[in-house]
C-alpha positions in Angstrom: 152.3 -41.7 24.9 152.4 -44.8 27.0 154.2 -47.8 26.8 152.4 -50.3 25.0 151.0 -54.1 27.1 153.3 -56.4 25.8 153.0 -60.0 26.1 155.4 -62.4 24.6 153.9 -64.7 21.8 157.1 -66.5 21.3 160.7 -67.0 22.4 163.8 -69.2 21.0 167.1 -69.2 20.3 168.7 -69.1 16.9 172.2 -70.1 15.8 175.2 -68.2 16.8 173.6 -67.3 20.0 170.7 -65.1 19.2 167.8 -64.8 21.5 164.6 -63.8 19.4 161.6 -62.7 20.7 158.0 -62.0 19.5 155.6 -59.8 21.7 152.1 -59.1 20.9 152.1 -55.0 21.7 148.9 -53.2 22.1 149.0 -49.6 22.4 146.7 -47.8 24.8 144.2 -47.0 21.6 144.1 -50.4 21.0 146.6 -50.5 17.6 148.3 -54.0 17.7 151.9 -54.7 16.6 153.8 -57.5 16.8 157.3 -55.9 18.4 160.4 -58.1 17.4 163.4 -58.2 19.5 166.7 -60.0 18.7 169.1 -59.9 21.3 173.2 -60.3 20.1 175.4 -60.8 23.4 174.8 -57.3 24.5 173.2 -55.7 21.8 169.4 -55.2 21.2 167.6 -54.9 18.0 163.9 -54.3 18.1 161.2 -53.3 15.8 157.4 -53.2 15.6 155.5 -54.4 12.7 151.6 -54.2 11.7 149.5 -57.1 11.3 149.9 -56.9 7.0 153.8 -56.6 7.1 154.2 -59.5 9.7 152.0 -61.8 7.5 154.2 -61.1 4.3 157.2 -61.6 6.6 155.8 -64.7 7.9 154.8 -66.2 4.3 158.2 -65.3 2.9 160.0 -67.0 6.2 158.0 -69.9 5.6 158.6 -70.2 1.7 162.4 -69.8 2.2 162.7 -72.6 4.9 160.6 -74.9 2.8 162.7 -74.1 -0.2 165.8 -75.3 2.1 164.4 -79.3 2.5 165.3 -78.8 6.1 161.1 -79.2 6.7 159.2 -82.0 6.9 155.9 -81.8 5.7 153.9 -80.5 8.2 156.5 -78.1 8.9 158.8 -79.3 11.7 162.3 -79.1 12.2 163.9 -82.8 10.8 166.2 -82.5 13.7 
């Protein structure tokens, strides 16, 4: 099997010096994933995720940092 065409959807830094990011990754029968990779200094995590489990991941994410007050209300960083 191929290598799936990856392009990057999104890319930041979190705390602590993670670098995260977000690739939509189409394999060459046309199934889409969203591949995560965090990068830790020299270590590499990444994972791909359906469409379904990156929406529940995505609702949950967003739930949790309103919950925190850290969000204004149209859902930007206070800082």
């Amino acid at each position: 099997m191929n290598e799936p065409t990856r392009t990057t959807v999104a890319a930041f830094k979190a705390p602590f010096g993670q670098e995260i990011e977000l690739q939509d990754a189409t394999t060459e029968d046309g199934v889409s994933l969203m591949r995560v990779r965090i990068r830790e200094r020299s270590r590499f995590t990444v994972f791909d995720i359906d469409p379904a489990t990156a929406d529940d991941w995505g609702r949950a994410m967003r739930a949790w940092a309103q919950s925190t007050g850290a969000l204004t209300p149209d859902g930007a960083n206070d800082d």
